[in-house]
C-alpha positions as CSV (number, residue, x, y, z in Angstrom):
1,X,3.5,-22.9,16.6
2,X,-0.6,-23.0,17.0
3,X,-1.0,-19.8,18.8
4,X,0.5,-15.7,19.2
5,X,-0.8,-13.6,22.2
6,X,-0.9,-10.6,21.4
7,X,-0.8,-7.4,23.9
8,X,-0.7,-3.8,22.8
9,X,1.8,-2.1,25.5
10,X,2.5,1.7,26.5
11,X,3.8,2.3,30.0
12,X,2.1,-0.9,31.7
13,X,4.6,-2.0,34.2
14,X,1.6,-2.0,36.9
15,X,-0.1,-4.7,35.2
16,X,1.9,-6.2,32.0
17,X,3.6,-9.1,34.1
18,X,0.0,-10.0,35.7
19,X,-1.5,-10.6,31.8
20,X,2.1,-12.4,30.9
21,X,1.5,-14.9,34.3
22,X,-2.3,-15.6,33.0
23,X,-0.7,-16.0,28.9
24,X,1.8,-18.3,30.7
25,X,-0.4,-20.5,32.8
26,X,-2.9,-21.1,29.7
27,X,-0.5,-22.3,27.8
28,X,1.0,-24.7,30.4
29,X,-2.4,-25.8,31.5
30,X,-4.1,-26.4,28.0
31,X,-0.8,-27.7,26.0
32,X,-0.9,-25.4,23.3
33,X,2.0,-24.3,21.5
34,X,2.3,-20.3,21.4
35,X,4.1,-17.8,22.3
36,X,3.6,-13.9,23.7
37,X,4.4,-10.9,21.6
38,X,4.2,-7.5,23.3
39,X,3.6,-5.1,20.4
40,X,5.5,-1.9,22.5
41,X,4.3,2.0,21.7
42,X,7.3,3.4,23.1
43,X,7.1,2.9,26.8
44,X,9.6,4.7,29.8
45,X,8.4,2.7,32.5
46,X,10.4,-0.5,32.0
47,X,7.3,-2.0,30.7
48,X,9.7,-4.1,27.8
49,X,12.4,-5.2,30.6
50,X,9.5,-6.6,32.2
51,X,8.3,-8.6,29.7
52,X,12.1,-10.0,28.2
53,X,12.6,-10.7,31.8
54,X,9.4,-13.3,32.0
55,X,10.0,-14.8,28.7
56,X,7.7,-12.6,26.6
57,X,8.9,-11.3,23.0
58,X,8.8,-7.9,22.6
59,X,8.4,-5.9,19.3
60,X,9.5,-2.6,18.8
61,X,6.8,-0.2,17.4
62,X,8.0,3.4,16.7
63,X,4.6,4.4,15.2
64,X,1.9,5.4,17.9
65,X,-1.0,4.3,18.1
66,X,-3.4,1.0,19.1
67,X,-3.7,0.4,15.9
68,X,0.0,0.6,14.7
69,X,1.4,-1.5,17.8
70,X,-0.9,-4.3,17.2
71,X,-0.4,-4.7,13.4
72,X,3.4,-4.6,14.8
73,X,2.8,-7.1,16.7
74,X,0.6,-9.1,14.6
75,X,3.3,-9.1,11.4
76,X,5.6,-10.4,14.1
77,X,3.7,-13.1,15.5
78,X,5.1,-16.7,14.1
79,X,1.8,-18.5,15.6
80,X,-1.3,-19.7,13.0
81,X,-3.5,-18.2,15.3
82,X,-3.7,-14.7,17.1
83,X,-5.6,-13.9,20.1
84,X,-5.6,-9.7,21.0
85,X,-5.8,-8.0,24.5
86,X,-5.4,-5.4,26.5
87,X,-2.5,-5.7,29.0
88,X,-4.2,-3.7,31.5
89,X,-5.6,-7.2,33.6
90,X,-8.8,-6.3,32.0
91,X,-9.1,-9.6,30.5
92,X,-8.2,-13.0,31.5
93,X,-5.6,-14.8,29.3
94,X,-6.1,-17.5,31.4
95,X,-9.5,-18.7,30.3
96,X,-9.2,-18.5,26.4
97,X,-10.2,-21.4,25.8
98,X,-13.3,-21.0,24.0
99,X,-11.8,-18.3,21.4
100,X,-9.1,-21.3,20.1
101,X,-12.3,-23.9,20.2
102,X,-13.8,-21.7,17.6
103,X,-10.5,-20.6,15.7
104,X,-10.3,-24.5,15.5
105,X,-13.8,-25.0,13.9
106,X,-12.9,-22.8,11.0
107,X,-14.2,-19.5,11.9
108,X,-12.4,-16.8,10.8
109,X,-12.5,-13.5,13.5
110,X,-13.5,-14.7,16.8
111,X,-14.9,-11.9,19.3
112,X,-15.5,-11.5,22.8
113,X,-19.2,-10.2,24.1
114,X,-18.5,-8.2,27.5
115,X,-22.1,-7.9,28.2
116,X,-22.4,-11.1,27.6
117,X,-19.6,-13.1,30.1
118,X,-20.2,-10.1,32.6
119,X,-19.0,-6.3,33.3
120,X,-17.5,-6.5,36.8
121,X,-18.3,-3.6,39.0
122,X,-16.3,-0.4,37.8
123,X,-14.6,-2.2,35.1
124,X,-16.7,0.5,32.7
125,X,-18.0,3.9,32.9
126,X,-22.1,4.1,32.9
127,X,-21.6,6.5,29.4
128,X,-19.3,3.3,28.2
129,X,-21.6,0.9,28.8
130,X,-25.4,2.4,28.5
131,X,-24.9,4.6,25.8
132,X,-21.4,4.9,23.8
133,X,-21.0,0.5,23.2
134,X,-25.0,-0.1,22.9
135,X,-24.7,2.8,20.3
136,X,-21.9,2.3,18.4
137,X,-22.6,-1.5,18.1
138,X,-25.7,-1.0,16.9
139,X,-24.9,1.6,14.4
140,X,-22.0,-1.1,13.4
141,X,-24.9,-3.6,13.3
142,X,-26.9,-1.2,11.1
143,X,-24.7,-0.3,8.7
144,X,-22.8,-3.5,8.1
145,X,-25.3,-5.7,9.0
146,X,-22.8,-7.3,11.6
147,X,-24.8,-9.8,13.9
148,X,-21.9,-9.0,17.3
149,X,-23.3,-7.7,20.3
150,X,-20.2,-6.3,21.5
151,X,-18.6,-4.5,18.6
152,X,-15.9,-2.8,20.1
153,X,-14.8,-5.6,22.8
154,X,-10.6,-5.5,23.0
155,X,-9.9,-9.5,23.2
156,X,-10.4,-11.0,19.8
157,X,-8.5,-14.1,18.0
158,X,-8.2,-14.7,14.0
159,X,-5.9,-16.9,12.0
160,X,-2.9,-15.3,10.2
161,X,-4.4,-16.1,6.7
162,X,-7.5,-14.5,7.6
163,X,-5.9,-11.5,9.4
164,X,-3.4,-10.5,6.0
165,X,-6.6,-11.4,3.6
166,X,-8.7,-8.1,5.3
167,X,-5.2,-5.5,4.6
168,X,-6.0,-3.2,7.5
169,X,-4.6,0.1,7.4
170,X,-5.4,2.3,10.4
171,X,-3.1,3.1,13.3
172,X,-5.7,4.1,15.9
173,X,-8.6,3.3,17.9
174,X,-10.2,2.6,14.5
175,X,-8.2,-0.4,13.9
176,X,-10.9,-2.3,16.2
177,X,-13.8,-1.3,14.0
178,X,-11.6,-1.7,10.5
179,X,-11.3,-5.2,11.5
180,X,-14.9,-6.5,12.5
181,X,-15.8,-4.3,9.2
182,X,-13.9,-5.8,6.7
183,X,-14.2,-9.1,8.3
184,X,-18.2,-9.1,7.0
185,X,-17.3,-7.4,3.8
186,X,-15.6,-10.1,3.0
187,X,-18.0,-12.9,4.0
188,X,-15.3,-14.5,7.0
189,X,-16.7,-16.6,9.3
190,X,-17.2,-14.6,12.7
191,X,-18.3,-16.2,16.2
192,X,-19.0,-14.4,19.9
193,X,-17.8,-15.9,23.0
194,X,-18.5,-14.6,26.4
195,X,-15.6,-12.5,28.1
196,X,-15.8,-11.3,31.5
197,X,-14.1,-7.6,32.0
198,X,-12.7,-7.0,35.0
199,X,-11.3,-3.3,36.8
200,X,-8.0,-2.6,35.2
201,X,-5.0,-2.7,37.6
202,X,-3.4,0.2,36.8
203,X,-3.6,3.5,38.8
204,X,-2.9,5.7,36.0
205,X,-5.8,6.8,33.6
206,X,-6.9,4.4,31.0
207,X,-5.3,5.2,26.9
208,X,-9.3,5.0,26.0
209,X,-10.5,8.5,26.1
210,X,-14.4,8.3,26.0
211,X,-15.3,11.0,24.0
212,X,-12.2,11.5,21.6
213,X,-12.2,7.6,20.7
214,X,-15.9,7.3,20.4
215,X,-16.1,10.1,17.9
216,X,-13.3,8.3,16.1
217,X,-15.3,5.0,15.7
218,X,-18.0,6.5,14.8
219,X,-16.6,9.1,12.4
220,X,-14.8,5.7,10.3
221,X,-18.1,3.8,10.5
222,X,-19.4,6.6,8.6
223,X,-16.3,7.4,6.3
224,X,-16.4,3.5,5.8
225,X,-20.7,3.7,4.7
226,X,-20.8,6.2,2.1
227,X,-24.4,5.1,1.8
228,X,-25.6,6.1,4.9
229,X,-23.5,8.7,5.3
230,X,-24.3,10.3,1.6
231,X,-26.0,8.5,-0.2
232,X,-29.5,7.5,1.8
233,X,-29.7,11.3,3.6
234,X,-28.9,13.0,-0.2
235,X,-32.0,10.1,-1.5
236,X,-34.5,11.8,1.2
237,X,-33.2,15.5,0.4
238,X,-34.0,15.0,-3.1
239,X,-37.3,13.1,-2.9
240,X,-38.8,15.9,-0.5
241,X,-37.3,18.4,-2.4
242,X,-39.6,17.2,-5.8
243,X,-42.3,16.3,-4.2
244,X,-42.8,19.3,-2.8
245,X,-41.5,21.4,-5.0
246,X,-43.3,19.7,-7.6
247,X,-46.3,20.4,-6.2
248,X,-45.8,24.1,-5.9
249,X,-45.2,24.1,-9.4
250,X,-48.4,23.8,-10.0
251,X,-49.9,26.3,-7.7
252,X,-49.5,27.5,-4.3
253,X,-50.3,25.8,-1.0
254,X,-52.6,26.6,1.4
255,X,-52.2,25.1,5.1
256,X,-53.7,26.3,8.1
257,X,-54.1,29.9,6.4
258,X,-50.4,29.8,5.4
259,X,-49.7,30.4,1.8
260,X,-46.6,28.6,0.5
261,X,-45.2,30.1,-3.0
262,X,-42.1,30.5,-4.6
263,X,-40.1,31.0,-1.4
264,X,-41.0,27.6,-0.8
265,X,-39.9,26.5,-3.8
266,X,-36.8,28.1,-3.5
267,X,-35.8,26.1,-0.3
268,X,-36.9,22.9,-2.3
269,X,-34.6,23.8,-4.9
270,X,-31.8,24.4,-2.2
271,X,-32.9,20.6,-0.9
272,X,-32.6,19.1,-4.6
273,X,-29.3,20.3,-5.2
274,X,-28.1,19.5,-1.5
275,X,-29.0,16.4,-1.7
276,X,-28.0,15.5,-5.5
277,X,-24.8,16.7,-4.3
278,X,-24.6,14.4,-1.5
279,X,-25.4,11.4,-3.6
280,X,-22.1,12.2,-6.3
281,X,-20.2,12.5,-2.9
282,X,-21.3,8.7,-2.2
283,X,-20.0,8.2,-5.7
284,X,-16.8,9.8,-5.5
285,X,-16.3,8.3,-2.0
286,X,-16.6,4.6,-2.8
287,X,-14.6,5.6,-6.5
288,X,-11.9,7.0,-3.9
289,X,-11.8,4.3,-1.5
290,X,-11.7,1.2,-4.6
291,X,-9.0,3.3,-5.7
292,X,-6.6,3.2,-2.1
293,X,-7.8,-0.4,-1.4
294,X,-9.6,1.0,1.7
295,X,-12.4,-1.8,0.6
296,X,-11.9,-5.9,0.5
297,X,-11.5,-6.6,-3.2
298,X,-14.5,-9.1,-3.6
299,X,-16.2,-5.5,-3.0
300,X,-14.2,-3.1,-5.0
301,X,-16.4,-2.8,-8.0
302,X,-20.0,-2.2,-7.4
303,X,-22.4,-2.7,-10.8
304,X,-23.4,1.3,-10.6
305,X,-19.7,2.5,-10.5
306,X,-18.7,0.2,-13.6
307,X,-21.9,2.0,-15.8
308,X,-20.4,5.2,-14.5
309,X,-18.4,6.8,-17.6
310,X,-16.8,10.4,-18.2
311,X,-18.7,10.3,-21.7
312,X,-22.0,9.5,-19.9
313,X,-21.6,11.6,-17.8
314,X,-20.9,14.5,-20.1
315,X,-23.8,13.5,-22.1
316,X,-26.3,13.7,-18.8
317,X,-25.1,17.1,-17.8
318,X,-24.9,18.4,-20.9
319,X,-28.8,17.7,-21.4
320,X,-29.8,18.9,-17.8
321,X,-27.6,21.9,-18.8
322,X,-29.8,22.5,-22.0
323,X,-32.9,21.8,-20.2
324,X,-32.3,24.4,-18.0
325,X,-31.0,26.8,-20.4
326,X,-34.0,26.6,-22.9
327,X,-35.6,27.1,-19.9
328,X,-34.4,30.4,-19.3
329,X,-34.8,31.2,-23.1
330,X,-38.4,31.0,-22.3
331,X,-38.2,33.0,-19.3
332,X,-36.7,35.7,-20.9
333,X,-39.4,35.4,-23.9
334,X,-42.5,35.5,-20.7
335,X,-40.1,38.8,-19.3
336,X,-40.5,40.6,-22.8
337,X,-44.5,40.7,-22.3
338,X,-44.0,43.0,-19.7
339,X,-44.1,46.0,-21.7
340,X,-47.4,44.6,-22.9
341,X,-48.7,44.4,-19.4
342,X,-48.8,40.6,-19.4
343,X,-46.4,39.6,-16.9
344,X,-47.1,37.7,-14.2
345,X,-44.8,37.2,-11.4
346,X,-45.7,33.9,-9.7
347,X,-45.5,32.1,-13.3
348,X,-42.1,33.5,-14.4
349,X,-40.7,32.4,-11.0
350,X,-42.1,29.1,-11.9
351,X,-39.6,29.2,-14.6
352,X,-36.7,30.5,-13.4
353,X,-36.4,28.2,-10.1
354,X,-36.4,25.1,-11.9
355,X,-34.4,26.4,-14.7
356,X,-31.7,27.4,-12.4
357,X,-31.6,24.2,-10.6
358,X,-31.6,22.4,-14.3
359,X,-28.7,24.5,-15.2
360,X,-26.5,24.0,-11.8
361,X,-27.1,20.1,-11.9
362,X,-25.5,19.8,-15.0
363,X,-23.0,21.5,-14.4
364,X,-22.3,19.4,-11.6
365,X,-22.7,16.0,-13.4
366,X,-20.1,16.9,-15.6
367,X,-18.0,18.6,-13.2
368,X,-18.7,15.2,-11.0
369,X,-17.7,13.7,-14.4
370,X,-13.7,14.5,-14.9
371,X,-13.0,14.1,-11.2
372,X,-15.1,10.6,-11.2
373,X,-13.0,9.7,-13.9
374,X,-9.9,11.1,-12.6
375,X,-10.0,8.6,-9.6
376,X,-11.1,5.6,-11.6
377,X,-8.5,5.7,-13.8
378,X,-6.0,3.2,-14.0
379,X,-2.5,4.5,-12.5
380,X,1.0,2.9,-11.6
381,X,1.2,3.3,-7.7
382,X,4.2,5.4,-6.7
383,X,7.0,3.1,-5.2
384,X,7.5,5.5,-2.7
């Protein structure tokens, strides 16, 4: 069997046997062999009567979710190839014609480009189409460096092999995004073929929920780019925080007859350690997700993680500890020339700031240390 069409289904008796007629008359018309598998959520509407009536296989999923009822679905699927939609006569299953051309030419995750083939009138809210897909496929395109136009389209086609290879594991909305972001992680092949969405025919509101969903994509996109999520904003933190905060070591600043001192330099220190905190969470994060297997495996083990040890570590903190503590040593030496009249407040704060920062740092790198290790270790998973 060459091809599997695949079509999430909760309650969409109003429209499932309209997206089974179009399946049907693409495979009649074009000769290929395939079959249709309707991954079911645990619909009361008949929608699964339907579908055994007209031919279609239906697969049980008890686990809610888009996510979970297309990897039911999929895993069920006996074709080579899979194409995904919505069974909401969004899409036309008719006209597929050009996602098996490219599955055919080797490419591994083919996607459909609504903006591309054409957004019929009402088939998408102005916030849908305007702001939430132009953003959330270019943040996609930003942070993955994913060259689709339409990142979040719901009719896409992949082989088998290259579907089991990227080991997806959400049940939600996120699945969409997982996929198209582990596809380029790995290196697959992916292609863009025009789609034209059309105004669903159902009368009952649509699963998607704008906001919720949205969020959702972009809250994984984020969990899924440490780096820009930690890592290049805790970079910036810490680069203003000693640039500026070195500069008021040296003296205070004068701009436009406002004098910046050592409460200055305390909100710099507050920056440094914000931000160096933000670049061990990067740290821990991608340590966390090698760990799970949230990442492909030709990824797993970035050079920076594999110099990362607990002795190292212990060794850095320990000497950022000392720093800051022979620091302090020295403060307190500056505080005993009070009694002589000596002691100048601007230049002892000078000295305590950064000692204090020196001393919570490395604390922190060796604290960063144990539970770095901790999640890099080597462990038998639990069969359970």
């Amino acid at each position: 069997m060459e091809l599997s069409i695949i079509m999430p289904c909760l309650n969409e008796a109003e429209t499932l046997a309209t997206c089974i007629e179009m399946a049907q008359r693409y495979l009649a018309r074009s000769g290929v062999t395939g079959e249709i598998v309707i991954g079911d959520n645990g619909s009361t509407d008949g929608s699964q009567e339907i579908a055994r009536s007209m031919g279609a296989r239906v697969v049980d999923i008890p686990v809610r979710g888009y996510g979970a009822a297309l990897r039911g679905a999929i895993e069920a699927a006996q074709g080579r190839y899979c194409i995904m939609g919505d069974s909401d006569a969004s899409y036309d299953f008719e006209h597929i014609d050009s996602f098996v051309e490219k599955l055919r030419e080797g490419y591994d995750l083919v996607m459909g480009n609504r903006f591309q083939g054409g957004i019929r009138p009402g088939a998408m809210p102005w916030k849908n189409r305007y702001i939430g897909n132009p953003v959330l496929s270019g943040i996609g395109r930003l942070f993955f460096r994913i060259r689709v136009g339409d990142f979040h389209c719901g009719i896409r086609a992949f082989p088998q092999s290259a579907y089991k290879s990227l080991d997806l594991r959400t049940t939600g909305m996120e699945f969409a995004s997982e996929m198209v972001i582990k596809a380029q992680l790995k290196g697959l092949r992916i292609a863009e073929v025009p789609v034209v969405l059309r105004p669903d025919g159902r009368t009952h509101p649509p699963h998607l929920r704008p906001y919720r969903d949205g969020w959702r994509h972009l809250r994984f996109m984020l969990l899924f780019s440490p780096n820009w999520l930690f890592l290049y904003p805790g970079l910036s933190a810490i680069l203003i925080g000693l640039v500026v905060g070195g500069a008021l070591l040296a003296q205070p600043i004068l701009l436009h007859s406002v004098r910046f001192s050592l409460d200055t330099l305390i909100y710099c220190g507050a920056l440094l350690i914000s931000g160096f905190q933000a670049v061990l969470f990067s740290l821990l994060s991608h340590a966390y997700a090698n760990q799970v297997g949230l990442y492909p495996r030709n990824v797993q083990h970035h050079a920076h993680l594999r110099h990362i040890t607990l002795e190292r570590g212990l060794v850095l903190g320990a000497a950022i500890a000392l720093s800051g503590f022979l620091s302090a040593c020295y403060a307190c030496w500056e505080w005993r020339l009070r009694s002589f009249g000596f002691l100048n407040q601007e230049r002892i704060g000078r000295i305590v700031i950064p000692s204090s920062i020196a001393i919570s740092l490395g604390i922190e790198v060796i604290l960063f240390s144990f539970i770095f290790s901790t999640l890099e270790m080597d462990v038998r998973r639990s069969s359970s």
